[in-house]
py3Dmol code that shows the C-alpha trace and the ligand (Angstrom):
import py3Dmol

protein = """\
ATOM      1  CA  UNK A   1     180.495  75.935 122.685  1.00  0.00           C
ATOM      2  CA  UNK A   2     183.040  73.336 124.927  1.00  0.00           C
ATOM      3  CA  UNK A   3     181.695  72.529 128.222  1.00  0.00           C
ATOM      4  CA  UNK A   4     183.852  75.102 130.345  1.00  0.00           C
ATOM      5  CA  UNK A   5     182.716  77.954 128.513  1.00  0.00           C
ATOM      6  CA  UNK A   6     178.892  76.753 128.476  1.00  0.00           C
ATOM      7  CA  UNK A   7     179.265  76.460 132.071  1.00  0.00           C
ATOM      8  CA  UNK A   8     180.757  79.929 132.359  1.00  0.00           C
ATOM      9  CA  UNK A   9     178.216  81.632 130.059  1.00  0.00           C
ATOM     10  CA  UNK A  10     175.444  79.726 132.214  1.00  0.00           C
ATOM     11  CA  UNK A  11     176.570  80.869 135.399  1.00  0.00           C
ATOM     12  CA  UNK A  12     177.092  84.691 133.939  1.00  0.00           C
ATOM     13  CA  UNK A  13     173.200  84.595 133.088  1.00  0.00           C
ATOM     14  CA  UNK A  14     172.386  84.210 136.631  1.00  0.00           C
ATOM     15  CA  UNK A  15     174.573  86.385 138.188  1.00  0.00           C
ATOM     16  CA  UNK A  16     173.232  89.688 139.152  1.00  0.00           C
ATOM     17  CA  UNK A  17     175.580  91.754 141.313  1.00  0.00           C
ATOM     18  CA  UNK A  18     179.040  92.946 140.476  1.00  0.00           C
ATOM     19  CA  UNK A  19     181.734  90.644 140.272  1.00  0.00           C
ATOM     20  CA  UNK A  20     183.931  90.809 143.572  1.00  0.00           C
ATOM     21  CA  UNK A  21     181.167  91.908 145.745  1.00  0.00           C
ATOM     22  CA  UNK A  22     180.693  89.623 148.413  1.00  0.00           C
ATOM     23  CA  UNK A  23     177.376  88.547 147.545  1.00  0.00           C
ATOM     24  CA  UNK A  24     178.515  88.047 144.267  1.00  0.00           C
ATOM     25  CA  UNK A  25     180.911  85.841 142.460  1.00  0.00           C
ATOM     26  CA  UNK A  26     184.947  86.576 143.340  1.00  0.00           C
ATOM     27  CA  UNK A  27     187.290  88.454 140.839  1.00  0.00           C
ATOM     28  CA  UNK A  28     188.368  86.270 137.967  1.00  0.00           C
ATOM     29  CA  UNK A  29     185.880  83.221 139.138  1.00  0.00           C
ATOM     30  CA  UNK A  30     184.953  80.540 139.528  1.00  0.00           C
ATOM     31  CA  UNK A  31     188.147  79.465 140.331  1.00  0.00           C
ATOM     32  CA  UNK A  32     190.834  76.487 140.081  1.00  0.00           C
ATOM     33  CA  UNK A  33     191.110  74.352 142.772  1.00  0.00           C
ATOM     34  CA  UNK A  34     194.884  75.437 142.825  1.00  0.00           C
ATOM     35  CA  UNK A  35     193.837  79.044 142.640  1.00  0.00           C
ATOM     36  CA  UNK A  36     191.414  78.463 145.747  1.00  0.00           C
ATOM     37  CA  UNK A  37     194.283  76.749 147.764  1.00  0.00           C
ATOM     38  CA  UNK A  38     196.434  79.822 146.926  1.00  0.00           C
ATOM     39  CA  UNK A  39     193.672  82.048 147.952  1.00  0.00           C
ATOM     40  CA  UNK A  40     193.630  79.900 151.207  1.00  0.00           C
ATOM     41  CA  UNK A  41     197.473  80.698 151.882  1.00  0.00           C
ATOM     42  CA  UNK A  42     197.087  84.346 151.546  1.00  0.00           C
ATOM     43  CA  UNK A  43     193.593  84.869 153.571  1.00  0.00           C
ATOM     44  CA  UNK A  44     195.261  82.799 156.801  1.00  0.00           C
ATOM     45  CA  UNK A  45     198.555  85.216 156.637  1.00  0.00           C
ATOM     46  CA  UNK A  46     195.825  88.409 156.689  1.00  0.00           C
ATOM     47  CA  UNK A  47     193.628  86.660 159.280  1.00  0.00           C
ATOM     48  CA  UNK A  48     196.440  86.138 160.997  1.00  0.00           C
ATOM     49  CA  UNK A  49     197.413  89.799 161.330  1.00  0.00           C
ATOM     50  CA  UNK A  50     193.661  90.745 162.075  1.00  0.00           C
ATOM     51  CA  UNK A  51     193.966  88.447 165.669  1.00  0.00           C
ATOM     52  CA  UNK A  52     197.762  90.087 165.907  1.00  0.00           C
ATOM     53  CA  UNK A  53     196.285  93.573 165.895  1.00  0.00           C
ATOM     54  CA  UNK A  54     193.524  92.109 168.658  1.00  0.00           C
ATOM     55  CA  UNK A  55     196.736  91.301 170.638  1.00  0.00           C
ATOM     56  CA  UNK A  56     195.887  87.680 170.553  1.00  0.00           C
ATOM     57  CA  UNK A  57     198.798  85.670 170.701  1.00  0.00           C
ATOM     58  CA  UNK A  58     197.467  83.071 168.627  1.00  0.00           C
ATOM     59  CA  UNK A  59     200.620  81.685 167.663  1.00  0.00           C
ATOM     60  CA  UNK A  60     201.670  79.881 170.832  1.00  0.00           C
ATOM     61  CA  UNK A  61     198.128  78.936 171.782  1.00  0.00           C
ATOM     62  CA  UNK A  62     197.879  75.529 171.138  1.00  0.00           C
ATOM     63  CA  UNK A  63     193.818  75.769 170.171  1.00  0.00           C
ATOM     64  CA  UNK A  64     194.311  78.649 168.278  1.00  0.00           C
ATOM     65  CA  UNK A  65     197.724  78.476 166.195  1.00  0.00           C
ATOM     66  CA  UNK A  66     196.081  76.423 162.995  1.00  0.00           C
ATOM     67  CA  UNK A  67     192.862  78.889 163.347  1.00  0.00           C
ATOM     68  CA  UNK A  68     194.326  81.505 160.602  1.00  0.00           C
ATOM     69  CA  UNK A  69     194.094  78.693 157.835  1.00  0.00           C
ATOM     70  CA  UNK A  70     190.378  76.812 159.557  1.00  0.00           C
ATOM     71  CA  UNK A  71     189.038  80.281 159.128  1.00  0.00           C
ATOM     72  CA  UNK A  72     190.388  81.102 155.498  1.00  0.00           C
ATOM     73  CA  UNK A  73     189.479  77.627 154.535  1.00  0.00           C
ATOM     74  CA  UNK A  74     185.721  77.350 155.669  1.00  0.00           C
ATOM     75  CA  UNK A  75     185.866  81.167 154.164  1.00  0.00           C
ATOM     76  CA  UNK A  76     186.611  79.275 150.575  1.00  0.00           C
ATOM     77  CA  UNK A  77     185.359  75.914 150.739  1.00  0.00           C
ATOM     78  CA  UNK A  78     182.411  76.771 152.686  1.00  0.00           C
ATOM     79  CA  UNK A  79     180.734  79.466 154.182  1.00  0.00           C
ATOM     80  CA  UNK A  80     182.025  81.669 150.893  1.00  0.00           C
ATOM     81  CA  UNK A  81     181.738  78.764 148.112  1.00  0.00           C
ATOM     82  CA  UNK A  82     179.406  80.625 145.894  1.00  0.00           C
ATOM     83  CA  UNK A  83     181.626  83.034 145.182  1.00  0.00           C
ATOM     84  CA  UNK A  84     184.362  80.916 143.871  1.00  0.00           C
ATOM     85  CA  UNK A  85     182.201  77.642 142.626  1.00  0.00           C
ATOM     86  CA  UNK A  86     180.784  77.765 138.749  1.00  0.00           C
ATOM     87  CA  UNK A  87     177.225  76.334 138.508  1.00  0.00           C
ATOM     88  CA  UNK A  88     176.605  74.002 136.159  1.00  0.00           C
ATOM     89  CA  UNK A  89     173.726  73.958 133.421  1.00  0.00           C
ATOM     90  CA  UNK A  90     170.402  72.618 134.702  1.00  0.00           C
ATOM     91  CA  UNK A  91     168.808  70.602 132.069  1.00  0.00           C
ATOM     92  CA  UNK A  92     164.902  70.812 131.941  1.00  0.00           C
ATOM     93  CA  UNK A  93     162.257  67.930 131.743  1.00  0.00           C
ATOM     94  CA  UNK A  94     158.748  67.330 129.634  1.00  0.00           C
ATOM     95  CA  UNK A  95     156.173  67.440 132.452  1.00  0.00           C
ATOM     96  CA  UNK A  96     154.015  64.839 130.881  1.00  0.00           C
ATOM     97  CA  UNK A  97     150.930  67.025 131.140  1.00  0.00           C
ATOM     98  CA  UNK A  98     151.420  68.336 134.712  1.00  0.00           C
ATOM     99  CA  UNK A  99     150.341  72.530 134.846  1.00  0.00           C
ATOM    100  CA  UNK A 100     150.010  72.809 138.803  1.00  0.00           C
ATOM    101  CA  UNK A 101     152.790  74.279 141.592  1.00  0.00           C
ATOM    102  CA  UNK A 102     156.101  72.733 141.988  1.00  0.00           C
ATOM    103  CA  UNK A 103     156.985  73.667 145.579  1.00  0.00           C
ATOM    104  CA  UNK A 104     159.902  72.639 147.644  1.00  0.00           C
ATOM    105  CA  UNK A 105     159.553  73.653 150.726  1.00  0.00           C
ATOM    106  CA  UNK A 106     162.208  73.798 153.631  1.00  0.00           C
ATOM    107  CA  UNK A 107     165.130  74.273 151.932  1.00  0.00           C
ATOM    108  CA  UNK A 108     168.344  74.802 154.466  1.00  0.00           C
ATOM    109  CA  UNK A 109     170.174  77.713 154.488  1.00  0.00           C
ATOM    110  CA  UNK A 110     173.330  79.073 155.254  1.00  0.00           C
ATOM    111  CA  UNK A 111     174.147  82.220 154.995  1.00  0.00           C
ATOM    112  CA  UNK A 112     176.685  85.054 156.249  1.00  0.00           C
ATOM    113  CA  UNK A 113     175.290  88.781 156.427  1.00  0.00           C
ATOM    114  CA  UNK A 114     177.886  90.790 154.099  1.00  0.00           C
ATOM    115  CA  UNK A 115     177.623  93.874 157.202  1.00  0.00           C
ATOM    116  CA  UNK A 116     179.169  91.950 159.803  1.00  0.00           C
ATOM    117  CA  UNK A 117     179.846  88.477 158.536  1.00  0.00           C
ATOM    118  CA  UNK A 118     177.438  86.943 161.021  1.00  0.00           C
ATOM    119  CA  UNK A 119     175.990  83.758 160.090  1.00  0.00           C
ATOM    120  CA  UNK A 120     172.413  83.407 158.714  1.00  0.00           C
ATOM    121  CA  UNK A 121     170.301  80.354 159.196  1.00  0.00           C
ATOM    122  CA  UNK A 122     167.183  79.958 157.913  1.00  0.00           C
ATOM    123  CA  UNK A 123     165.015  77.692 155.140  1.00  0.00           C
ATOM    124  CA  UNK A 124     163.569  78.789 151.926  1.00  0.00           C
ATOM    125  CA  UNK A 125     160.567  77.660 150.374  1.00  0.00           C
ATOM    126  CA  UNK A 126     160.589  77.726 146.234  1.00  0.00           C
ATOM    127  CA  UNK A 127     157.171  77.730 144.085  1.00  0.00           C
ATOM    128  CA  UNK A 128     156.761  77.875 140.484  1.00  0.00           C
ATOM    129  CA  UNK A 129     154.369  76.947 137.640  1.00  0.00           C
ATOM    130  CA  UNK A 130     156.217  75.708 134.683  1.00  0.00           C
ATOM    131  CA  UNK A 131     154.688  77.121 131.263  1.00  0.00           C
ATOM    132  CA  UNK A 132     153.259  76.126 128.028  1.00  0.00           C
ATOM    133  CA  UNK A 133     155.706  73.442 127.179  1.00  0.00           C
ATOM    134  CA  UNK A 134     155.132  72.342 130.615  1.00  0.00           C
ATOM    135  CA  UNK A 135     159.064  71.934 131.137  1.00  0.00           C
ATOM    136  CA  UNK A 136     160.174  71.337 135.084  1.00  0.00           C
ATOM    137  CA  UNK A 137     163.625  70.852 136.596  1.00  0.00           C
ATOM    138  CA  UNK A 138     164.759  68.333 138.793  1.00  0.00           C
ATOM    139  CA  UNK A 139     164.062  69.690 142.499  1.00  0.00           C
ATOM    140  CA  UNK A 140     167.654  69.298 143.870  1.00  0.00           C
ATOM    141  CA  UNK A 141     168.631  72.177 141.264  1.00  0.00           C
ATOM    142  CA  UNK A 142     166.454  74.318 143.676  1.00  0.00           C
ATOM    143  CA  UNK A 143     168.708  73.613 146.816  1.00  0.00           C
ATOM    144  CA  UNK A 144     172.082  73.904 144.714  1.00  0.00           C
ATOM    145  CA  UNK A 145     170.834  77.483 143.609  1.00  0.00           C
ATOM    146  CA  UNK A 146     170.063  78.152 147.408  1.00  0.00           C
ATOM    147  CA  UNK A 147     173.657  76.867 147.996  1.00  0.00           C
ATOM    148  CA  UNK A 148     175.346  79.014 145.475  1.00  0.00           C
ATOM    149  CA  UNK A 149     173.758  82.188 146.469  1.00  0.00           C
ATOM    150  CA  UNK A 150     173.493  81.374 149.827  1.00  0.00           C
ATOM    151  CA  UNK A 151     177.385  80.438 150.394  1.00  0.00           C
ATOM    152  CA  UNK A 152     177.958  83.788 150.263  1.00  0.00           C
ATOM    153  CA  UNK A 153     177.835  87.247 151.771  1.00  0.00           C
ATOM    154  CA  UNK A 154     174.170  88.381 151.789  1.00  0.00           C
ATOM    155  CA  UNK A 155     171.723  90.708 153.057  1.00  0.00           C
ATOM    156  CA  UNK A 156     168.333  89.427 152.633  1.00  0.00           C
ATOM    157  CA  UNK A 157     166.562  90.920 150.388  1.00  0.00           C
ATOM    158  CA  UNK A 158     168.854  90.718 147.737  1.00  0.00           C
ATOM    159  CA  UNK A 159     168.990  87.093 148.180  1.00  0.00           C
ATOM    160  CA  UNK A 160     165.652  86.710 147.854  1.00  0.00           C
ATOM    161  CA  UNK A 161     165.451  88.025 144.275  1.00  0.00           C
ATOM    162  CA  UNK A 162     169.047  86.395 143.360  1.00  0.00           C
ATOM    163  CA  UNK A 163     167.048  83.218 144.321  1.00  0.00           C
ATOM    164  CA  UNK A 164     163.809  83.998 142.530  1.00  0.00           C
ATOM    165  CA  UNK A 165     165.877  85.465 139.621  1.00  0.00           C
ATOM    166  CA  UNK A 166     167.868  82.390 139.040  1.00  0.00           C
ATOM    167  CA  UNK A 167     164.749  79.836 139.787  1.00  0.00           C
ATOM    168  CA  UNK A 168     163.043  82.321 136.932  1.00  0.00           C
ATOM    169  CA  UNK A 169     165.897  81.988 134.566  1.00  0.00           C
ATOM    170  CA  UNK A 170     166.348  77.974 134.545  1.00  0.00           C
ATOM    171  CA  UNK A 171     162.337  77.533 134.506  1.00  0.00           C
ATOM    172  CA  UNK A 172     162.511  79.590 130.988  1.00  0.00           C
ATOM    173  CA  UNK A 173     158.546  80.298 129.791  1.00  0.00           C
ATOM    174  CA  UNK A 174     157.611  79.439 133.616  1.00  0.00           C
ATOM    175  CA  UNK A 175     153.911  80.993 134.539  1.00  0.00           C
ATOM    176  CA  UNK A 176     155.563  82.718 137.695  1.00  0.00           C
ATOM    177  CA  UNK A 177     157.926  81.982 140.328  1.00  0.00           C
ATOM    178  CA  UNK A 178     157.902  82.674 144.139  1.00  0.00           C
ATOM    179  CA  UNK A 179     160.098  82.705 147.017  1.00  0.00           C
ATOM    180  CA  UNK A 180     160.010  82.930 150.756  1.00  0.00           C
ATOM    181  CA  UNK A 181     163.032  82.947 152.975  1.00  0.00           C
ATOM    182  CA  UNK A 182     162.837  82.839 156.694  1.00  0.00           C
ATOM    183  CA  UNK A 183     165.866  83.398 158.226  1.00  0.00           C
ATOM    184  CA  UNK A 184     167.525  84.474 161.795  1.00  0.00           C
ATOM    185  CA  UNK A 185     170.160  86.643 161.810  1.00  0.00           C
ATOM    186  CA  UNK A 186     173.437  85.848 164.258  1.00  0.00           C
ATOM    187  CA  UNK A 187     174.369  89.489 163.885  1.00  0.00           C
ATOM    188  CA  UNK A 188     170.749  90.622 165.655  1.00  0.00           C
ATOM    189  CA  UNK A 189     170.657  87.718 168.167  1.00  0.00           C
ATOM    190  CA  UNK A 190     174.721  87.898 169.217  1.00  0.00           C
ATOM    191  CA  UNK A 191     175.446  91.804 168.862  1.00  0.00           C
ATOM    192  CA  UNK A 192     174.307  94.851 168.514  1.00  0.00           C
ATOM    193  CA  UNK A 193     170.531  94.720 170.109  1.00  0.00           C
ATOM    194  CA  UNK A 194     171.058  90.897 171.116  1.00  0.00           C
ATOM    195  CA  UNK A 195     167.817  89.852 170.604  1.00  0.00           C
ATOM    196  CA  UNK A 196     167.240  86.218 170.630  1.00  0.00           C
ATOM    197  CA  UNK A 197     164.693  84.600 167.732  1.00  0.00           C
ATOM    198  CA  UNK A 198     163.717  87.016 165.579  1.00  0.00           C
ATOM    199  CA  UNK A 199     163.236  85.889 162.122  1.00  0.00           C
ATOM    200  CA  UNK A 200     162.912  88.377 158.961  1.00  0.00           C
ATOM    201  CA  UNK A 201     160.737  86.244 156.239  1.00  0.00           C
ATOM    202  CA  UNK A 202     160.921  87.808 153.042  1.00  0.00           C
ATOM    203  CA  UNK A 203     158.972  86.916 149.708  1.00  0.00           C
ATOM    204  CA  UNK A 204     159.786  88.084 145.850  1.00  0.00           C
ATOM    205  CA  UNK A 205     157.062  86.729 143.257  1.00  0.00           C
ATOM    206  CA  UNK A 206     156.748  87.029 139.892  1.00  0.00           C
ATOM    207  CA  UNK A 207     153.435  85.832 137.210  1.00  0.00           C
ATOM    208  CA  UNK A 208     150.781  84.158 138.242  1.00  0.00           C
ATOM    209  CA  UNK A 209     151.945  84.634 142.165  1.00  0.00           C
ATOM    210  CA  UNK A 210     151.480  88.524 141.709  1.00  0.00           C
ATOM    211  CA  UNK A 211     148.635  88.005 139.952  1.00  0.00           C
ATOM    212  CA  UNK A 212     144.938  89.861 141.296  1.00  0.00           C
ATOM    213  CA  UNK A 213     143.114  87.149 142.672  1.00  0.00           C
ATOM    214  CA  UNK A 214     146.514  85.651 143.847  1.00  0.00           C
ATOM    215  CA  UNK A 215     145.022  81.776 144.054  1.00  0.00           C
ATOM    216  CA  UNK A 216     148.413  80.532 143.301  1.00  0.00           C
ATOM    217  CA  UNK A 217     149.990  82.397 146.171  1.00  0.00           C
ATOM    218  CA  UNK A 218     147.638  81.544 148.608  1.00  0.00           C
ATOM    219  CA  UNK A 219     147.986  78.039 147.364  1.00  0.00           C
ATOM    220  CA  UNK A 220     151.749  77.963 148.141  1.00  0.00           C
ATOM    221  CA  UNK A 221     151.773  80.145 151.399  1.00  0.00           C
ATOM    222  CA  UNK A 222     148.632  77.236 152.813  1.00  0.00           C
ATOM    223  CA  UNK A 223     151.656  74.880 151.522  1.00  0.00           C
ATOM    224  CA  UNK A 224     154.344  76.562 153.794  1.00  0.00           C
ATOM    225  CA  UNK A 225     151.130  76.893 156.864  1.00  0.00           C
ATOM    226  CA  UNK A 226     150.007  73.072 156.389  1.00  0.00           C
ATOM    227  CA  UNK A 227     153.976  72.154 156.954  1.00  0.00           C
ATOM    228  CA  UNK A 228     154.432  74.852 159.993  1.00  0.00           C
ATOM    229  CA  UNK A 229     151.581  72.703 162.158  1.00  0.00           C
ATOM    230  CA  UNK A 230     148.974  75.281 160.658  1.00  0.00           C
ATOM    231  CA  UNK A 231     150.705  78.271 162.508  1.00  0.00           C
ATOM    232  CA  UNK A 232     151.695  81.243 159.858  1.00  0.00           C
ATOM    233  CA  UNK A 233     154.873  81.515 158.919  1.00  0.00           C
TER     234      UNK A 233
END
"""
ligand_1 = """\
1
ZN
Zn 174.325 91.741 159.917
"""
view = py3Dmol.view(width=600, height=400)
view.addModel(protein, "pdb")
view.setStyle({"model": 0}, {"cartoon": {"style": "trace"}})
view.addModel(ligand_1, "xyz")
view.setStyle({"model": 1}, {"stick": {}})
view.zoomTo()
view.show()
């Protein structure tokens, strides 16, 4: 198999929404970098109609008259780029005898909430035991996967599990895999019931982190307490 298409098939694998859907990846991606600047073109002419039908005259406003394209582009390049970027395959290591928790805690994220394309902002904190093999990944992979899902629409939850289900599927064999995401929401702080500093936290687990005696997730949730000044998540 050539590289594209291994990087296509690879990226397939850990997709697990519809394509198009906004916390998925776009029609026909990942895309060109010709095809994104095209994309570009034709988002600023509709955004530009949106602030027309607000009765904005955006076009002889000096600060505003470029805004059309700034807001398709950080649509594409950034705060979208999951949906149009292809992941690339993560190679996995020996772990030269090492069977305890890889965690990474802390993770940034940025996110946009597919209801009202609000941003998110949050961390994540990743956990997983590699298995009999013993094979681990280098930990960057873990904030590029936050990245790709995360540069996207999202509701919470689902991201959550797109995270774990990804971290599951490049950790082949792993003994379990957990993750927490605390995020605030701009969409709860800025609208609706306005409230300032809530944070949702939400946690999928898999293995040995679902496990009865659940040593393993206490072990990683005293990880995430020990780096919060001892104060519970
Ligand atoms: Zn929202």
């Amino acid at each position: 198999m050539d590289k594209e298409n291994k990087r296509r098939k690879f990226h397939t694998d850990i997709e697990c929404v519809k394509e198009g859907l906004a916390n998925g990846i776009a029609f026909g991606g990942p895309l060109s970098d010709q095809e994104k600047s095209d994309m570009i073109e034709d988002a600023a002419k509709a955004y530009g109609e949106f602030l027309d039908a607000l009765r904005c005259d955006w076009r002889n406003d000096p600060n505003s008259m470029e805004t059309p394209h700034r807001v398709a582009k950080a649509y594409v390049n950034d705060l979208w780029a999951g949906r149009y970027e292809a992941m690339s395959p993560i190679t996995s290591f020996p772990s030269d005898g090492y069977d305890g928790i890889v965690i990474e805690r802390n993770i940034p994220l940025t996110s946009m909430c597919s209801h009202h394309h609000q941003t998110i902002k949050g961390v994540v904190h990743i956990g997983y035991v590699a298995g009999e093999g013993g094979q681990v990944i280098g930990l960057s992979k873990l904030n590029r996967i936050v990245e790709l899902f995360g540069r996207r629409g999202a509701i919470q939850e689902q991201l959550t599990s797109a995270i774990h289900n990804a971290v599951s599927k490049v950790t082949e064999g792993n003994r379990g895999v957990i993750v927490t995401v605390v995020a605030t929401h701009n969409c709860v702080s800025c609208r609706g019931v306005k409230h300032d500093g809530a944070s949702m936290v939400t946690t999928k687990a898999s293995g040995v982190f679902r496990e009865n005696d659940n040593l393993a997730r206490k072990e990683f949730f005293d990880s995430i307490k020990i780096n919060n000044g001892g104060h519970q998540i």
